[in-house]
N, C-alpha and C positions, 0 to 999 in steps of 0.2 A: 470545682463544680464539674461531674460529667458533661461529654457532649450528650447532646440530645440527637434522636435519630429525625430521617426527612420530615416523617410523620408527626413529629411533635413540633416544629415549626415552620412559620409563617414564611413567605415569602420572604418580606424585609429585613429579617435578619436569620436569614440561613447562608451558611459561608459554603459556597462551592468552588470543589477546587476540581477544575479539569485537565485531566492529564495527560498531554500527547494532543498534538494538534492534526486528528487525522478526519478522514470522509466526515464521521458520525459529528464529531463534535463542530464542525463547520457548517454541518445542517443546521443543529440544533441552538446555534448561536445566529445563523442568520432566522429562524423562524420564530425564536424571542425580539430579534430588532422589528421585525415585522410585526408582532403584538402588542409591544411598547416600545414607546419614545425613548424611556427611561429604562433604566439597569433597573433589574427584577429580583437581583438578588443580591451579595459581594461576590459576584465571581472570580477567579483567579485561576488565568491558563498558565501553566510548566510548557515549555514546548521552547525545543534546541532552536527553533529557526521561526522566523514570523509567518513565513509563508509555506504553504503546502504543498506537491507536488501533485495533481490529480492524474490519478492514474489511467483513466480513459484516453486523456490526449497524449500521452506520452509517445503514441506508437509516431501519433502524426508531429507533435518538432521531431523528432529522431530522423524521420524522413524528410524534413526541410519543408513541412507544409501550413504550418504555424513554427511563430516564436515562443521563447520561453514564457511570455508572461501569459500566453494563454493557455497554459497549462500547471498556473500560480493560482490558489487560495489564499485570499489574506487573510487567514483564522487570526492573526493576532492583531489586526486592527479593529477589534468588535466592539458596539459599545460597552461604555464604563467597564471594560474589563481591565485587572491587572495581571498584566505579562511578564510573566519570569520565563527569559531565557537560560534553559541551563536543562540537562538530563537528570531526571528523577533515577536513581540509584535502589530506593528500599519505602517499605510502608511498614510504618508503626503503627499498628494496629490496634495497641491497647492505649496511646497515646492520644489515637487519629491524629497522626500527623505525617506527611507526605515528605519522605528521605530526598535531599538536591546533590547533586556532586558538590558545586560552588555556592551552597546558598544555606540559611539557617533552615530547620525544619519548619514544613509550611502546614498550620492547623485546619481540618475541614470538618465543616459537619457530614458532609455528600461528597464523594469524590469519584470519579467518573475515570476511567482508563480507554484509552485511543489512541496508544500509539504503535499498532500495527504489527508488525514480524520483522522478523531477518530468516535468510536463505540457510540450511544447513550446508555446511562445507566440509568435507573430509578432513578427518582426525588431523591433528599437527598443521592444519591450512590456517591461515588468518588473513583478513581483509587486507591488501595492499594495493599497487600502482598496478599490477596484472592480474591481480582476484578483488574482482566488481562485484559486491551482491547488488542484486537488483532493487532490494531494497534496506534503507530508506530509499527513494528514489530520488530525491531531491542533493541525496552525494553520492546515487550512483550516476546522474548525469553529468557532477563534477568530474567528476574523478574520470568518466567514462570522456569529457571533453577535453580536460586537461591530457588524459593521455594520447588520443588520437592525434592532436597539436602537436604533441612531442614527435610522434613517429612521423605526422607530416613534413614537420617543419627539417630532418632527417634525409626527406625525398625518400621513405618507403615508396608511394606512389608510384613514383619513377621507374623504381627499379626493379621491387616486385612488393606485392600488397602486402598490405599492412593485415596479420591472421588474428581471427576473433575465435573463441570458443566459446556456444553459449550453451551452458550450461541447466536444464530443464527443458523439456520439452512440450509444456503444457499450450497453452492460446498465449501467454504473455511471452515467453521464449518464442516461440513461432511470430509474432509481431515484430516482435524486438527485431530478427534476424531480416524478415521482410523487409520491416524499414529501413535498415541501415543499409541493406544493399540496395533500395531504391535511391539511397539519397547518394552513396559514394561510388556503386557498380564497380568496377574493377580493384580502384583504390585497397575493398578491402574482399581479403579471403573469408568465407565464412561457416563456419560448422555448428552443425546444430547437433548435443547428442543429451539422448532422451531414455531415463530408467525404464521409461515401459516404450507403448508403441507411439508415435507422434499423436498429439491432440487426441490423446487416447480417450479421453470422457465425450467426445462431441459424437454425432450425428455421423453413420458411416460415409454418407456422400459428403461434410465437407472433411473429415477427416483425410481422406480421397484427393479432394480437393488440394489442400492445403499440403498435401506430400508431394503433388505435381507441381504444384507454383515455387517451392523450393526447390524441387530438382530443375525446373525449369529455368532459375535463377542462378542455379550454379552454386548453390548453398548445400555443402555436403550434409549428410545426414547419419546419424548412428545412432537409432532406435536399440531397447533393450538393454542399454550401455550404460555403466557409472562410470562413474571416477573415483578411482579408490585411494590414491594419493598424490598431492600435487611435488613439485622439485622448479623450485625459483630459483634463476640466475641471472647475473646483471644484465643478460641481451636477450629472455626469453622464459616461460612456463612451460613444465612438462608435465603433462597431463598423463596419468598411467591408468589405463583401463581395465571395467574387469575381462575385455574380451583378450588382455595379453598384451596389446599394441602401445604404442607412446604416442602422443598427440601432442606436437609442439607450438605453442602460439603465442607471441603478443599480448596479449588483452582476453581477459575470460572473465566472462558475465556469468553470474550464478541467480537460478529460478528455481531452484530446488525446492526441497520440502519445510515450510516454513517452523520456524521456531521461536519459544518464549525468552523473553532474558530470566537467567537464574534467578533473580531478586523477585519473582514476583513469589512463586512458591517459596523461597526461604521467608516471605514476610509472614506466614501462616494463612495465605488467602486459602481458599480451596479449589484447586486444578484440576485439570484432567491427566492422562498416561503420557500429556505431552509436554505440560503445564505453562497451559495457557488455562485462563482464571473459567472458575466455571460459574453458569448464572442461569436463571430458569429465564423462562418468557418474557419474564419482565425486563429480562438484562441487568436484574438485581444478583450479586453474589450468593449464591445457596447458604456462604458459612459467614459473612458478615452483611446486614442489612445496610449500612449505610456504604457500599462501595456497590458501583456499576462498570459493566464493562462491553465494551462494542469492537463490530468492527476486529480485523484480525487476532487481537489478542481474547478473546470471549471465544469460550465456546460452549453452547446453550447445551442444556442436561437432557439427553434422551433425543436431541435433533441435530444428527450430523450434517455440518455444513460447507460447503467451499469456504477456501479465505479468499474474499472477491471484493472488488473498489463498492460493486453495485447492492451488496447486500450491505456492506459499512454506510451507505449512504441511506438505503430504506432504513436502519437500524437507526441511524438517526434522529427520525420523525419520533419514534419511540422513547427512543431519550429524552427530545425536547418535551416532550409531556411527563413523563417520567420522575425527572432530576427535582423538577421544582415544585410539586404536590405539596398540599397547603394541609390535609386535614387527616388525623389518624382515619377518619372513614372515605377516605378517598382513594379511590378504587387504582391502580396500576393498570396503564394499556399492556398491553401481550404484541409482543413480537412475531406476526403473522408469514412465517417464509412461505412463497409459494411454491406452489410442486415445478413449473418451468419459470427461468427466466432468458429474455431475449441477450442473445450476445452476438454483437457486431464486431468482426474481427480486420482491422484495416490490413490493406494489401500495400501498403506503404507509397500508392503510387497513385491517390486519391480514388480507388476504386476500394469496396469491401465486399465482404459476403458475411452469411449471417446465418444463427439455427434459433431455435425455438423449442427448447423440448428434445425430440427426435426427428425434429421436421429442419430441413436446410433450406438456404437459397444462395445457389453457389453460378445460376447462370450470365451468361455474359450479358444480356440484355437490362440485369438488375443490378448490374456490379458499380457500377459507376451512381446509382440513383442511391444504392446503400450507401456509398462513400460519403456523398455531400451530406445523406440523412445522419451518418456518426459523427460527422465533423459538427455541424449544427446542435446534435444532442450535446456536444460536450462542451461549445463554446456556451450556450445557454445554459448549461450549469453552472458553469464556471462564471459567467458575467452575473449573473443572477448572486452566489455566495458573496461575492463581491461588491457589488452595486449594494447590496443589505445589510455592508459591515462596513460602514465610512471610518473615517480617520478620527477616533476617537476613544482614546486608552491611554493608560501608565504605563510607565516599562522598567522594568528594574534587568538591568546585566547584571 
């Protein structure tokens, strides 16, 4: 018997299977607990790790201003969901059924994709102990803790810092590098180097901004710059740039230009030049009806977008109406981006500033009032997913 698409059934027995536990799908599970008591559907989340990394608070534990768990979603504690932990690999598209590294093939009527990006890295580079991508972010903080341990535990400190390379230069590089120097100061060396100009898409006054508080901080800077190939050895990474020079360091964080994993375009979804899955308004696939995609790996047809925590998370609300439509004349919400949206960017040292469009607020008299106002927006995100997804699911390893 084919599957049948969303539109041909009911609630009660439509099997969804959601994939990757990121922003979108954390909205849209906590806003089903919140309209029933009861599981609305057979859900079943794929997702490596129970919990999520949210990407708004990162800047601040980095900087020692929260702990890890406030900056934890429990997407896999949601109700009546079943949770397979494990990396989806491939979609079987003529099958519907959802490829696991470790697990048999998982059948859906609806399957939903949210699990985010990875950083591009220069040819012949791969992720190890001194190339961090930034994301996932939930093993770039491992890997990123684990290794700063090692070099402490060494007495780098001591003798002379411990060197970071961070690698993009967008508002999430420029964070990252903030906060870490607010939280270790001398401890660690820190360079920020950027393919175009720093915070090149914001607002000229904080753009401004945000190059003086780095230089102010002692956080070198190399705008215009890539990195054209990396050279790993047991005591160190060599960074070769295109301006000629070699940049040697420790520990190098990658923010670069985000990327799809090969498997989604070799399942025959339909992608874009980047391919990452393409979907109209609805966050429905252009080339197959029963797949959705949000959130970094989506990219909507004719509306070029950032890849941003804040639009994964409005993308959300749309899903949760979305995914579980009961009736072929049942109309699909549209994915409404607006033309601005606000971004708070932490100074690692509970002060922010913040833009709006083409409008900043970068002065000293607001810097500390934005701080407490981003810490707040995020804790209240985060307790809210949370507090809406109690302890109750299956788990299969």
């Amino acid at each position: 018997m084919p599957h049948s698409t969303a539109s041909q059934l009911s609630n009660s027995c439509l099997n969804l299977v959601l994939i990757g536990g990121g922003h979108s799908h954390a909205v849209a599970l906590a806003k089903w607990r919140r309209k029933s008591p009861q599981p609305i559907a057979t859900i079943t989340l794929i997702t490596p790790t129970l919990q999520t990394i949210y990407s708004g608070a990162v800047p601040g534990y980095l900087a020692g201003l929260c702990d890890r768990r406030a900056c934890e979603l429990n997407v896999g504690t949601a109700f009546g969901v079943n949770v397979i932990l494990d990396d989806v690999v491939g979609l079987d598209l003529l099958k519907q059924q959802v490829i696991c590294q470790n697990h048999d093939p998982i059948d859906f009527d609806i399957a939903s994709l949210n699990i985010g990006s990875t950083p591009k890295l220069p040819p012949g580079t791969i992720a190890s102990h001194r190339v961090i991508p930034m994301k996932p972010m939930g093993q770039m903080l491992d890997r990123l803790e684990q290794r700063l341990a090692d070099c402490f535990e060494t007495g780098f400190e001591e003798a002379n810092p411990v060197s970071i390379a961070i690698v993009g230069g967008g508002l999430g590089g420029v964070e990252v590098a903030l906060s870490l120097k607010a939280r270790w100061g001398a401890a660690l060396d820190l360079t920020l180097i950027s393919r175009g100009a720093i915070a090149a898409e914001q607002p000229k006054p904080l753009q401004q901004f945000l190059i003086a508080e780095l230089q102010r901080r002692s956080i070198a800077i190399h705008p215009h710059t890539t990195v054209k190939t990396t050279i790993e050895t047991a005591d160190h990474l060599s960074l070769q740039l295109s301006s000629g020079n070699t940049h040697r360091c420790e520990i190098s964080l990658w923010a670069t230009e985000a990327t799809a994993p090969d498997w989604l375009q070799a399942s025959g979804l339909a992608t874009d030049d980047r391919g990452f899955a393409m979907v109209d308004a609805t966050l429905r696939s252009v080339s197959h009806s029963t797949i959705f995609a949000s959130g970094d790996i989506a990219a909507i047809q004719n509306t070029p977008l950032p890849k941003s925590g804040v639009l994964a998370v409005r993308q959300g609300h749309t899903l949760s109406q979305n995914l579980l439509h009961k009736a072929p004349t049942h109309r699909l919400s549209r994915f409404q981006p607006r033309s601005a949206y606000l971004s708070l960017v932490s100074l690692g040292d509970g002060r922010a500033v913040a833009s709006y469009g083409r409008s900043a607020w970068v002065s000293a008299p607001f810097q500390f009032l934005l701080g407490r106002w981003k810490r707040s927006i995020d804790q209240t995100f985060v307790d809210r997913i949370n507090f809406e997804t109690p302890l109750h699911f299956n788990l299969r390893v």
